[in-house]
N, C-alpha and C positions, 0 to 999 in steps of 0.2 A: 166366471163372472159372479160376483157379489151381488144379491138383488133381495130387494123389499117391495113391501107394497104402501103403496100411503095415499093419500088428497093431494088435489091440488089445492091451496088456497088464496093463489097471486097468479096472473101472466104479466107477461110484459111484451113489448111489442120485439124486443129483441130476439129472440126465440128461447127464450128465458121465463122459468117460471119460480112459484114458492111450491114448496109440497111439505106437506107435515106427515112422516113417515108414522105407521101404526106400529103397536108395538107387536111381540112375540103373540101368538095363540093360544101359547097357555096362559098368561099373563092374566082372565079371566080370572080362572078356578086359583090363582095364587094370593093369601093371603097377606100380603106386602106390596100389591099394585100399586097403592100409595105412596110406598119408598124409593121408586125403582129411581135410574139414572143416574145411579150411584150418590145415595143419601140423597139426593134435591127431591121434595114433593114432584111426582106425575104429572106433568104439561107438554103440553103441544111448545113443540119447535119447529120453526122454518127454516127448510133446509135449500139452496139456491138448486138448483136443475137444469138442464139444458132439454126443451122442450121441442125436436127435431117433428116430432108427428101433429101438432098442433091440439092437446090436451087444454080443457078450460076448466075454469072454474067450477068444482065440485063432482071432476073426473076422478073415478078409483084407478092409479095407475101404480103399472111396474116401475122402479127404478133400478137402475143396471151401474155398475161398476165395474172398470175394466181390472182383474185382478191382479195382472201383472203392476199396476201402480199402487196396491196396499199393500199387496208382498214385500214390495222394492220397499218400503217404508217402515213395516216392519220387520225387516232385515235388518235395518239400520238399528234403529230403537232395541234391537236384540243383540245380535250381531256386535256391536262397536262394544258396548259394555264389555263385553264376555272376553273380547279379545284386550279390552282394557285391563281386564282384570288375569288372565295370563298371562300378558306380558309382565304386567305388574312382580305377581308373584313368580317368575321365571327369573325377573332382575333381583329380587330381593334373594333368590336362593343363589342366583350366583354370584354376588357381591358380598353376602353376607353369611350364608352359607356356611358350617361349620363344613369340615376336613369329612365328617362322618356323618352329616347330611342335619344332626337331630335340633339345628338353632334353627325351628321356623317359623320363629314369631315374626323377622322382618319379611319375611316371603309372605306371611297373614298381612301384615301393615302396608304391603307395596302391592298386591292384589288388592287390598280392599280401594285404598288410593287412586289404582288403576281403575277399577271399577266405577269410582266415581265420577275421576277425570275423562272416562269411556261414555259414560251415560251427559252428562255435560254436554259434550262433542255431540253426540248423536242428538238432544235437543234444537241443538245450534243445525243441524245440517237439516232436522225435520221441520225448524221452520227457515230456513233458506229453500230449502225444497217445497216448503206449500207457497210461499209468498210466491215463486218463478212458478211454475208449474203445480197449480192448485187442483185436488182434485175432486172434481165435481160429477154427480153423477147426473146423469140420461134416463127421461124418461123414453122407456120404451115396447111401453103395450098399454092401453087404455083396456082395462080392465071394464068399468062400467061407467056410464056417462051421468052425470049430474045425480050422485048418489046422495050430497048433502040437500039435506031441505029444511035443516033449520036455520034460522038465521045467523047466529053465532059460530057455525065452522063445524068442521069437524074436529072430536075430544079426541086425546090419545089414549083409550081405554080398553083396548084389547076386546073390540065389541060391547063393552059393558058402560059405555059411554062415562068412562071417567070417573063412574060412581062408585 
């Protein structure tokens, strides 16, 4: 199981909540907190949750993720490419293929091809797969109760409140 710690900062009456996951713990002492999320400035995002134990507002909770559904996902996202891309290059060397093996520029060009036309595919199947079967994670340990007390939410700052 895949699991973080974060806030809640929404319920709903559905048994659905918002939760703004915290970041890593080192994240602190790292000089680049500010860049994190790959290049975007440092912000709180709300993440949807399935709130089974009944978590409120400005609860420090676990979120859990079943792992069998991020593996299978990125299988895909790995996996398709890779087989893209040897197929590819398996066709190029036997259709084009000299007699003594050494013309393997279209076996580079029909791998790379493959690889591309691989990762494509697997786009396509990753959002066919999250639109049916989205995966959303579960809170599932309330860690401490009503932690936030400022008005404005909780920062995602790795304890250093965002600063």
């Amino acid at each position: 199981m895949a699991q973080t710690i974060g806030f809640v900062v929404e319920t709903d009456n559905d048994g659905r909540a918002a939760v703004v996951a915290e970041k890593g713990r080192g994240c602190g002492s790292c000089s680049t907190v500010s860049q994190c999320h790959g290049g975007r400035a440092a912000r709180t995002e709300k993440t949807p949750a399935f709130n089974p134990i009944g978590a409120v507002v400005g609860d420090r909770v676990t979120l859990t993720v079943a792992s069998g559904a991020l593996l299978s996902r990125l299988a895909v996202l790995y996996l398709v490419p890779v087989f893209g891309m040897l197929t590819g290059a398996f066709t190029g060397a036997f259709l084009y293929g000299g007699a003594d093996g050494t013309d393997s520029g279209f076996s580079i060009a029909f791998g790379l091809t493959g690889f591309i036309l691989g990762f494509i595919c697997a786009v396509f199947i990753s959002r066919i797969w999250s639109a049916a079967r989205p995966v959303t994670p579960v809170i599932t340990r309330i860690i401490n109760t009503r932690m936030v007390s400022s008005s404005n939410g909780p920062s995602a700052g790795c304890g250093s409140g965002g600063k």
